[in-house]
Phi, psi and omega in degrees: 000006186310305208276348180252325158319320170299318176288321181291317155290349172285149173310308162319334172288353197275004181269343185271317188269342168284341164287325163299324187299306173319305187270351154303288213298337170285330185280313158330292173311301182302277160015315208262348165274340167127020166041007184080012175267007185093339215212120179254157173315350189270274148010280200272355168287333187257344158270034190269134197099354185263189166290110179275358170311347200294310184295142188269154189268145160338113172265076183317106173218148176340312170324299189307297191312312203267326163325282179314330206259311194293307172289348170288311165299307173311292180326291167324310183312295206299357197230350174263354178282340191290310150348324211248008198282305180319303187289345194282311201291310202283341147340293212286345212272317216264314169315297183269007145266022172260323172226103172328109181081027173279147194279178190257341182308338196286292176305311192291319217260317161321291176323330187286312181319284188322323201288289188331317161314292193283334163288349147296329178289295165347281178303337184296291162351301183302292179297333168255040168259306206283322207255005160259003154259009185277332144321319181086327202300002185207160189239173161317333180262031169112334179224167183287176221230314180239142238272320196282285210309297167347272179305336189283349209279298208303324189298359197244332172283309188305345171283300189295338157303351146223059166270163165269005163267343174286302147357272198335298192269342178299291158327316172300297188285347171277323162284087176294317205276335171309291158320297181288324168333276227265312179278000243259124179237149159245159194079171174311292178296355179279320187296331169292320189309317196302322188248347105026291217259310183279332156272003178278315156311324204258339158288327179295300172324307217237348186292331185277339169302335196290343191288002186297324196296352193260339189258343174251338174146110188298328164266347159334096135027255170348251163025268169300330148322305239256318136313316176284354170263357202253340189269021162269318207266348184313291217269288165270002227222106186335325162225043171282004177288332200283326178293302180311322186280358191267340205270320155352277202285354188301332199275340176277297170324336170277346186301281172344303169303315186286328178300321174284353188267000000 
């Protein structure tokens, strides 16, 4: 991570990260209002324990639906970017001493990849909303409802936190200069490929925590911070490969305890 810290510290840089720090904090802000659903992470986070059956259910219609996929997007910019700052920042450090005066369009259209990746993710997310409350398997407020879906959710992340394709994409996203080393595109379309390439690792990494969110609550607070720090510390952190796996087995032992009580 030597080579994506430097790039977060040089002075040229500071025109790139305040524009990614700009779109987390617009992405927070929405997010934390309530994403155009009515309902903010506050809100349903203080109801949380209660009967979500309380709540009247979702009246799925196009709207409803393109509603969810924009909080679903959002919600991912904000809790997976902060993750991506290192390979990002070191894009631009690299874009612009191979060309002397070069625009920031080279970083945006990287940025655009990545984003595009988790918005694909989105929808997917979305259809499997829809399709565990169309079921009952999830109540209005968002979360699931049955205790074995439940386990079964946490027993599937925690397996997957020590698969070797999870290794895999980890190792891409904790190494920026090793990633662009090895994916290095030129020109504008290499460059959206590039951030492309990198969300597709950082989704291979990261999708099944995020499915963590159907089981504490899609609007949890709690939930969402507590992912979005632990796949930060995941990432950056010396020994976040040895943590993720540890946080692995916490998750398969609680799948177990909830399946046995």
């Amino acid at each position: 991570m030597t080579g994506g810290r430097a790039a977060v510290l040089r002075p040229d840089a500071i025109v790139p990260l305040c524009g990614i720090l700009a779109v987390l904090l617009l992405s927070w802000l929405w997010l934390l209002f309530g994403a155009g659903t009515g309902h903010g992470p506050v809100g349903m986070t203080a109801m949380a324990g209660m009967d979500g059956w309380m709540m009247r259910p979702a009246d799925w219609n196009a709207v409803y639906a393109l509603t969810m996929v924009m909080m679903w997007w959002v919600m991912m910019t904000a809790m997976m970017l902060p993750g991506a700052l290192p390979v990002l920042l070191l894009f631009d450090r690299v874009v612009r001493k191979g060309v002397p005066g070069a625009t920031l369009v080279p970083s945006a259209l990287f940025l655009s990849g990545y984003l595009a990746v988790w918005g694909l993710f989105s929808l997917g997310a979305v259809a499997m909303q829809w399709g565990l409350e169309t079921a009952r398997l999830m109540s209005p407020m968002m979360e699931v409802t049955h205790r074995w879906l439940g386990a079964a959710i946490l027993l599937g992340a925690g397996l997957w936190q020590l698969t070797p394709i999870k290794q895999v994409c980890l190792g891409h996203c904790r190494s920026p200069m090793g990633f662009l080393t090895h994916n290095w595109r030129d020109g504008r379309a290499g460059a959206m490929r590039m951030g492309a390439a990198h969300g597709v690792f950082c989704l291979g990494c990261c999708w099944f925590l995020m499915a963590l969110l159907f089981f504490g609550g899609v609007m949890n607070l709690y939930w969402i911070v507590g992912l979005s720090v632990f796949v930060l510390v995941e990432k950056v952190v010396p020994f976040g490969l040895w943590i993720g796996r540890a946080v692995g087995l916490v998750l398969v032992g609680w799948a177990v305890l909830l399946a046995a009580a």
